[in-house]
N, C-alpha and C positions, 0 to 999 in steps of 0.2 A: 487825849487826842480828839481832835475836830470830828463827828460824825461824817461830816465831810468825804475826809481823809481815809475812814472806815470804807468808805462804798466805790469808792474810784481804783481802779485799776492802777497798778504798779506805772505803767508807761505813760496813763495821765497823771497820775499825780506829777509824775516826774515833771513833765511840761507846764502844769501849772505852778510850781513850787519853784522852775527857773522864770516863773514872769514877776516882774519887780514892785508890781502893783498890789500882788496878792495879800492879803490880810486877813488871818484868823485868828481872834483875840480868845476866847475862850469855851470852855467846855459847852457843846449845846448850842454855841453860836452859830445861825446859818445865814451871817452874811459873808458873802464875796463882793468884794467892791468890784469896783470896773478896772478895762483893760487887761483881763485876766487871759490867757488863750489855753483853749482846750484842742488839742487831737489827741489821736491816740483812737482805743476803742474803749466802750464804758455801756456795752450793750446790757440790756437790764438794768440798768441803776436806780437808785430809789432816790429823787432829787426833788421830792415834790413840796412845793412852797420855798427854795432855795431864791437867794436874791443872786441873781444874774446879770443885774443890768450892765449892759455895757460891756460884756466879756465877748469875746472873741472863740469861735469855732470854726476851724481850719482842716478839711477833712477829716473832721471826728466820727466813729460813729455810737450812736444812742439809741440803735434798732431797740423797741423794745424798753426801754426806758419808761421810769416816773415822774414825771416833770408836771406834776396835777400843781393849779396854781401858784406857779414858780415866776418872778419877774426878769423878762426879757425884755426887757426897752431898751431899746437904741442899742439890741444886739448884732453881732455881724455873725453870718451863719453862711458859711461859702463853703462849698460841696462837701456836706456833710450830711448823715443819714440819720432821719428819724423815726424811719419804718415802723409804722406798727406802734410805735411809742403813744403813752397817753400823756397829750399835752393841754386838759381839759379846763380850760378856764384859764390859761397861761395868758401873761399880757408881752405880747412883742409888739407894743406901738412901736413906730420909729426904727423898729427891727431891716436891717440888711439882709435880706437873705437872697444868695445867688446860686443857682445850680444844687438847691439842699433836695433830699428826697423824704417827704411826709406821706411815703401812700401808706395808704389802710392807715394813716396815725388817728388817735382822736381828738381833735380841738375844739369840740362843744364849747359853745362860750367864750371859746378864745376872743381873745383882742389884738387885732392886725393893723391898729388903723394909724394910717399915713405911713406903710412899711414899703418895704420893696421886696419884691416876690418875682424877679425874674427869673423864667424859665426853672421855676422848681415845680417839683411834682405833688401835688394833692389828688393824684389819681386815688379811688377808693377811702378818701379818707372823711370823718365826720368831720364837718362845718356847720353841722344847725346851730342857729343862734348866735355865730359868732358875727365878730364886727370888724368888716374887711373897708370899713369906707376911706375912700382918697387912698387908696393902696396905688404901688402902684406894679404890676403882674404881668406884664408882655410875654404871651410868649410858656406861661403855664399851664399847667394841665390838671384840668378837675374833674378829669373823666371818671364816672362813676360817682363822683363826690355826693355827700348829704349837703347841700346848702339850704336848707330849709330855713326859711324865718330869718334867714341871713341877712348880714346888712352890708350891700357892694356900692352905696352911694358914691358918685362923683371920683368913683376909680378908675383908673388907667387898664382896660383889659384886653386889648388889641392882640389879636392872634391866638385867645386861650382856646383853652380846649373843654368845652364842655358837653362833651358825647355822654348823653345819659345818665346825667346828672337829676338828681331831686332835689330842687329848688322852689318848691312849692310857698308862698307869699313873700318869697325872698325879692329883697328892694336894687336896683339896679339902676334908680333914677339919675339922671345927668351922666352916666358911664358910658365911655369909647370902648366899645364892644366893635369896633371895624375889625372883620377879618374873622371871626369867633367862631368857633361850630360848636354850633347849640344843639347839634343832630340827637333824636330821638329821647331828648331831654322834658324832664315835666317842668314845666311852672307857674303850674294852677297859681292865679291868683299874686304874678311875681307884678313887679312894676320896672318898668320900661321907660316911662315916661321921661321925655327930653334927651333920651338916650342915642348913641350913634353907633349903626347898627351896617356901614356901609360894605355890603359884600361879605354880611355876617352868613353864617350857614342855619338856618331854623328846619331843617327837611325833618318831617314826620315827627315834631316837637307838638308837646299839649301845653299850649296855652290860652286853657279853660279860665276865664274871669282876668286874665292880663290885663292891664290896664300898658296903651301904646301911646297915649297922648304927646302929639309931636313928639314923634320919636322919627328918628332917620333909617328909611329902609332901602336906599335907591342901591341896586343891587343885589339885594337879598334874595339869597333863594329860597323860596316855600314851599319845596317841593313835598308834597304828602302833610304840611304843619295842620294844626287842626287851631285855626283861627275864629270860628264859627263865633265863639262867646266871646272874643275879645273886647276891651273897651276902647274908647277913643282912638281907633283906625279912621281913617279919612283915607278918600278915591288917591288923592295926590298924593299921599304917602305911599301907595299901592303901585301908581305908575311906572316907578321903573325900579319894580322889585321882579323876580321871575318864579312862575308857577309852573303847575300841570293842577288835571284834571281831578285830582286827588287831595288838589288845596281844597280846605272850607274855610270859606269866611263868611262875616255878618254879611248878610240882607243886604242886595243892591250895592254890593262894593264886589268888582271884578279886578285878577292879577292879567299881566299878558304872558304866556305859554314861551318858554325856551326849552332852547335841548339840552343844556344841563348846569350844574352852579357855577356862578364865577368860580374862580379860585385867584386869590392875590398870597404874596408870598409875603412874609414876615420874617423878619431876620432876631433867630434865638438869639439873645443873648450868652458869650462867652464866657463858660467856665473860670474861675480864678484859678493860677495856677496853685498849688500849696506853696509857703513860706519857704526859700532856700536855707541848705543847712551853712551855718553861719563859717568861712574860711578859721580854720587852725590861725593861731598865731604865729610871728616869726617869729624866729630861731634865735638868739641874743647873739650879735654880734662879736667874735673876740677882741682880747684888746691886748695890744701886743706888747710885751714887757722890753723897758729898753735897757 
């Protein structure tokens, strides 16, 4: 029997074993090919290094799960849970994920890049290191998150949530950050540059050695930011961003004073529904003797 097979729970395997795709040739083997669908529950499992690409997660959950170096390309992952799970060095390039839940997960090293991440949650979860670039995330949430060292280049991140997050030399260059709250979040040393930042939230955020080089701040509130060390700020970027008395910035560069942050509204992306259960078949018709 498949190792596989050993580690999954009775009601997935059962769903994976009715998908027509699936393919387990022999003992030790740990590929799954693609188009596989998993729900069910499978919390704790030990899946690490497993080839996933391309399978399907449909309200599954993998709270807790081992998924260390496991390949997820071009996976769909719709509201399903991966609490707590270590997904460390996992690659879901190209990966769909819609409404999934990763807090507290670990993705150190993970590979995210050119996925879609709408509206799931990376609340508390580790991201150092990992490589989110051309994602695209509307609408998520990385409150608390490790993004250290992380790479968010030329992503889509419009309305995310980054309350308090550690994102210290983490790269964000050419990324649409409109709308984002960066509130009370570090990012010693992140990069910003060419980045769009229009009615982003930065309030009481360290960003110690930033680099802002043309970056777009026209509405941003900076209320309490600590901008003092930043690099490449210009007056005309500053112009119609909104401060108080408790902004610092470089030398010779003033914000002007509002009463409080814009707020513009973002519209979360919708939950999928889960898969309908397939109609019974009909009845065989009689047939009448004559």
């Amino acid at each position: 029997m498949s190792p596989l097979f050993r580690v999954l729970p009775a009601a997935l395997v059962a769903l994976a074993i009715a998908s027509p795709a699936l393919a387990m040739s022999g003992p030790g083997d740990k590929e799954v090919v693609r188009r596989n669908t998993f729900g069910g529950a499978c919390a704790k499992c030990e899946l690490s290094g497993r080839n996933l690409r391309g399978a399907e997660f449909m309200g599954a959950n993998f709270a807790g799960s081992a998924l260390v170096g496991a390949d997820m390309r071009e996976a769909r992952v719709l509201a399903s849970n991966f609490a707590g799970a270590d997904l460390s060095r996992v690659n879901l390039s190209d990966a769909e994920m819609v409404g999934a839940n990763f807090a507290g997960a670990n993705l150190a090293g993970a590979r995210l890049r050119g996925g879609e991440a709408k509206g799931v949650v990376f609340a508390g979860a580790n991201l150092a290191n990992a490589d989110l670039s051309d994602v695209e995330a509307m609408g998520a949430n990385f409150a608390g998150a490790n993004l250290t060292n992380a790479r968010l280049k030329n992503a889509a991140l419009n309305g995310v949530v980054l309350t308090g997050a550690e994102a210290r030399g983490s790269d964000f260059s050419d990324t649409a950050l409109n709308g984002a709250n960066l509130t009370g979040g570090r990012f010693n040393r992140a990069s910003f540059r060419d980045a769009s930042l229009n009615a982003a939230v930065l309030s009481h955020g360290d960003f110690d050695g930033a680099d802002f080089r043309d970056a777009d701040l026209n509405h941003a509130s900076l209320f309490g930011a600590d901008l003092s060390q930043a690099r490449g700020l210009q007056q005309d970027q500053l112009d119609e961003a909104c401060g108080d008395k408790s902004t610092r910035l470089p030398p010779g560069l003033t914000v002007r004073s509002c009463r409080g942050p814009v707020r513009v509204m973002i519209r979360a992306p919708r939950i999928p529904a889960p898969p309908a259960i397939p109609a019974p078949p009909a009845p065989p018709v009689p047939v009448a003797r004559r």
